[in-house]
C-alpha positions in Angstrom: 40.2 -22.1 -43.8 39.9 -25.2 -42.2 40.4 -27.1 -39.6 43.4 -29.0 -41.4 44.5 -26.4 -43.9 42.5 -24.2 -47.0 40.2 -25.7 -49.6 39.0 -24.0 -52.2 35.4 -23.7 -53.0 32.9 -21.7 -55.4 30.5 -19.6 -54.0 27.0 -18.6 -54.9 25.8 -14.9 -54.3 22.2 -15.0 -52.7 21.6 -11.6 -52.1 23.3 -8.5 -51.1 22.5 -4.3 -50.4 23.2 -2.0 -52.2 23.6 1.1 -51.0 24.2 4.5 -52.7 24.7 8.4 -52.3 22.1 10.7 -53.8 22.1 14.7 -53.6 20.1 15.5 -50.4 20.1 12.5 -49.2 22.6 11.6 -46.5 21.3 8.9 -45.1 21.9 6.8 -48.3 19.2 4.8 -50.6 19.0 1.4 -49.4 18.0 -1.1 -51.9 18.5 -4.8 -51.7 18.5 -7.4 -54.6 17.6 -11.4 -54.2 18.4 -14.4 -56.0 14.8 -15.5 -57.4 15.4 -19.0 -56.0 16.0 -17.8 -52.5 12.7 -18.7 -50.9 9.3 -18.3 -51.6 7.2 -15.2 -50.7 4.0 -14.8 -48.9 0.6 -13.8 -49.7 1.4 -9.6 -52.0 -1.0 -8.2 -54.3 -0.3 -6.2 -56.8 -2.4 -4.1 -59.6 -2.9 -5.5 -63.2 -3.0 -2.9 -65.8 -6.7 -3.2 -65.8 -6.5 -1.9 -62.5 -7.5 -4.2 -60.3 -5.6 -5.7 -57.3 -4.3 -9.3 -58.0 -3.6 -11.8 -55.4 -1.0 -13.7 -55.2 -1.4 -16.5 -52.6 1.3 -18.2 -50.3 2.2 -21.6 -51.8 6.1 -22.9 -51.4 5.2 -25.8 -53.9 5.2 -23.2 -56.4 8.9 -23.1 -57.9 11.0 -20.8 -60.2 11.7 -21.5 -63.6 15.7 -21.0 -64.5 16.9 -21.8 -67.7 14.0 -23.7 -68.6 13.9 -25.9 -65.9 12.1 -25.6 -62.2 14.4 -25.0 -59.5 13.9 -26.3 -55.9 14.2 -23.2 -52.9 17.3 -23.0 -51.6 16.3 -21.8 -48.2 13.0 -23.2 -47.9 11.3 -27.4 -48.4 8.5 -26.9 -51.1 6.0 -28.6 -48.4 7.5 -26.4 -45.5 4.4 -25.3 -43.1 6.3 -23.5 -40.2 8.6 -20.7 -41.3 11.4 -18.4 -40.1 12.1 -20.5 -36.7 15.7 -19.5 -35.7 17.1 -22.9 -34.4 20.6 -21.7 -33.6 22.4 -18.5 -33.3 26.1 -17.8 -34.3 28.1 -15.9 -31.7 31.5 -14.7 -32.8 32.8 -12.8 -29.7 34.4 -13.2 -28.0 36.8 -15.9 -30.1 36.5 -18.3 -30.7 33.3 -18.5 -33.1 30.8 -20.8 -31.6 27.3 -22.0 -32.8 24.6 -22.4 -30.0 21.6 -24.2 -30.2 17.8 -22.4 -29.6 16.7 -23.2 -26.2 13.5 -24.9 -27.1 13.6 -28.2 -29.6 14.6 -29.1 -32.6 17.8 -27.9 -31.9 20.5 -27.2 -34.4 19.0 -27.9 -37.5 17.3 -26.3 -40.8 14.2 -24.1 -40.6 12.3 -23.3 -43.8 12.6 -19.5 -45.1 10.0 -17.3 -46.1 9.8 -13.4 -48.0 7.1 -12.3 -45.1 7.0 -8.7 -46.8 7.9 -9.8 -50.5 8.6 -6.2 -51.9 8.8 -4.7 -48.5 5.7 -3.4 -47.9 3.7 -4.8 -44.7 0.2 -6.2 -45.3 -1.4 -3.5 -43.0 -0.3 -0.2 -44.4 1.2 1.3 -46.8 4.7 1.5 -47.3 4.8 5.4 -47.8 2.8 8.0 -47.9 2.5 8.6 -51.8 1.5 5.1 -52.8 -2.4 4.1 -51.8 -1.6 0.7 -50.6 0.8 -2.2 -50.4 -0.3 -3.7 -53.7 0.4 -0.1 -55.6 3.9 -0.2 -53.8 4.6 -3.3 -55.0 3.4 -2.9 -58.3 6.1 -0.4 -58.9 8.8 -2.6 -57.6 7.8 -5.7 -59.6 7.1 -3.2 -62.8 10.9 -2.0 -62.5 12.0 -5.5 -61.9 10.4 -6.4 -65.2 11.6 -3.3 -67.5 15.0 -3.8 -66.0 15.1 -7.9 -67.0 13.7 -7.2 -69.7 17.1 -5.2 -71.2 19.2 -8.5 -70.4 20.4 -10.6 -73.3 18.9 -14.4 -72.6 21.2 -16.3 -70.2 23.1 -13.3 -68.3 23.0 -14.4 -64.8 22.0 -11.2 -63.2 18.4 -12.3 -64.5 18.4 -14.4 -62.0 17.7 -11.4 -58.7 15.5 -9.2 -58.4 15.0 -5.9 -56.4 12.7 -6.4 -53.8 12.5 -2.7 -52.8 14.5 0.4 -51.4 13.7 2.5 -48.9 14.6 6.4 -47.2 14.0 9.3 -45.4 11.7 12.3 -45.7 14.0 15.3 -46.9 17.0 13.2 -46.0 16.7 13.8 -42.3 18.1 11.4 -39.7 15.9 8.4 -39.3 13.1 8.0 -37.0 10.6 5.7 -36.0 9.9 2.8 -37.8 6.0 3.1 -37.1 4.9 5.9 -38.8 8.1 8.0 -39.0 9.6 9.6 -41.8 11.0 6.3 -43.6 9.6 6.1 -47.1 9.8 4.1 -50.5 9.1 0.1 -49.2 9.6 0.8 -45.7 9.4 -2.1 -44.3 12.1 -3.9 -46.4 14.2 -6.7 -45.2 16.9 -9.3 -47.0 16.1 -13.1 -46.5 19.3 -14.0 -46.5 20.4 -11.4 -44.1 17.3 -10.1 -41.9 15.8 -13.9 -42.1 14.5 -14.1 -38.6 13.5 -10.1 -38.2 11.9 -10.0 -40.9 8.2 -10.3 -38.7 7.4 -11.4 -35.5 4.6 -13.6 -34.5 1.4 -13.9 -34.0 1.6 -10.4 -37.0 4.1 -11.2 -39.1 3.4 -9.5 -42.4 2.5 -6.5 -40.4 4.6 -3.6 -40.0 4.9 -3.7 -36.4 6.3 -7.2 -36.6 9.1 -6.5 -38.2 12.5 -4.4 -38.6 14.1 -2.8 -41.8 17.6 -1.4 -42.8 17.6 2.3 -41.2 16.5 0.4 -37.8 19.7 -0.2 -37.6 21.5 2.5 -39.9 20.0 4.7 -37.9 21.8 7.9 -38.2 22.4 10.4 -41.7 26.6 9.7 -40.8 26.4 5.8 -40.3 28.8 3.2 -41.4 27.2 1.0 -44.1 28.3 -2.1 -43.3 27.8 -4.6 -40.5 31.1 -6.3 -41.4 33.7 -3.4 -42.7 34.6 -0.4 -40.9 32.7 2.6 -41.4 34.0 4.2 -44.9 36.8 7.0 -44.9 35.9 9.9 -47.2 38.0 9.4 -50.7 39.1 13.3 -50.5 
C-alpha cells in the first residue's frame, strides 16, 4: 500500500530462519540462511585440511562474486569504517507506524552492516562444548555450506545464501542462559538482516557476552516461532 493507492513491486529475499521439529527436541533447531551479498563478515578463522587455523581478516572492500561478476554489499559501503550504528528505530504500536530518529547525530540515515559473529560463533569461546574452538565450529558450517552448493546445477539462485549456523539445547530442555548455559551448535548465532544491531555490543563485540541469539528470545520448549504470526496451532 500506499499513500495514494497499491503499487506493485518485486521483492528480494535477504535472509530468513528456518526453523524445524526434531525427535527430542522441543525447543526446535534454529538455523538461519543469508544472501552472500548481505554484508561483509568480520575477522573468523577456520581450519584448512592441513589442519591449521586460517585467518580470514575484516576487509568490506572485498566483494562477492555472482554470476561472474563482483557484487557491491547491499547493507554495507565497501569503505565503511563504523558499523552496526542503529540511526532510527521503527515503532509500530500503537498505530499508526512511525519511524523515530536515534537521539545522538546523524539522524535518520544509513549505517553500514557487518556479520560480527560470521558463522555464529563468538571470538572468545567456543560455540559448544564438542567443538575445540570457534574456528573448528566454523569449519563445519562453511564445510556443509560447500557440500550443500556444491549439489546445485550452475545458475539456481539458492546458490546464492548460505547457512551461517543453527543452534539448540542440551537434551532438548527449556533454554537457559546464554553465557555458559545449555545452548549448543553456533550458539551465539544471529541474522543480519533481522538481529542487525544485537548482534554485539560495544566496546566486545565479537564476544559472546556482547551479543544475543534466537532462544534469547524463544526462550521456552512451547514458544511461538514467529515474531510476526501467531504462535502455531497443532495440525491434529
Amino acid at each position: 500500500m500506499t499513500a495514494t493507492g497499491q503499487q506493485t513491486v518485486q521483492l528480494a529475499l535477504v535472509g530468513m530462519h528456518v526453523v524445524g521439529s526434531a525427535a527430542g527436541h522441543p525447543e526446535m533447531i534454529w538455523a538461519t540462511f543469508e544472501h552472500v551479498d548481505n554484508a561483509p563478515a568480520a575477522t573468523y578463522s577456520y581450519i584448512n585440511t592441513s589442519g591449521t587455523s586460517v585467518p580470514v581478516n575484516q576487509n568490506p572492500a572485498t566483494v562477492p562474486t555472482i554470476g561472474g561478476s563482483s557484487a557491491p554489499w547491499v547493507f554495507s559501503s565497501t569503505t565503511g569504517t563504523s558499523f552496526n550504528n542503529q540511526n532510527m528505530t521503527y515503532n509500530a504500536f500503537p498505530a499508526p507506524a512511525t519511524i523515530t530518529a536515534a537521539a545522538t547525530p546523524p539522524g535518520i540515515t544509513p549505517s553500514d552492516t557487518m556479520r560480527w559473529k560470521p558463522f555464529g560463533g563468538a571470538s572468545d569461546v567456543p560455540p559448544n562444548p564438542v567443538d575445540p574452538s570457534t574456528a573448528a565450529s566454523n569449519t563445519e558450517i562453511i564445510a556443509l555450506d560447500n557440500a550443500v552448493l556444491s549439489l546445485l546445477a550452475s545458475g539456481d539462485v539458492r546458490g546464492n545464501y548460505i547457512m551461517t549456523g543453527a543452534t539448540w539445547t542440551i537434551g532438548g530442555a527449556s533454554p537457559d542462559s546464554f553465557l555458559g548455559g545449555n545452548q549448543v551448535g553456533t550458539s551465539s548465532l544471529s541474522n543480519t538482516t533481522m538481529e542487525t544491531y544485537v548482534q554485539g555490543l560495544p566496546p566486545n563485540v565479537t564476544n559472546q557476552a556482547g551479543g544475543t541469539n534466537c532462544l534469547s528470545c524463544h526462550t521456552s520448549n512451547t514458544t511461538g516461532v514467529s515474531h510476526v504470526f501467531p504462535a502455531l496451532k497443532p495440525l491434529f
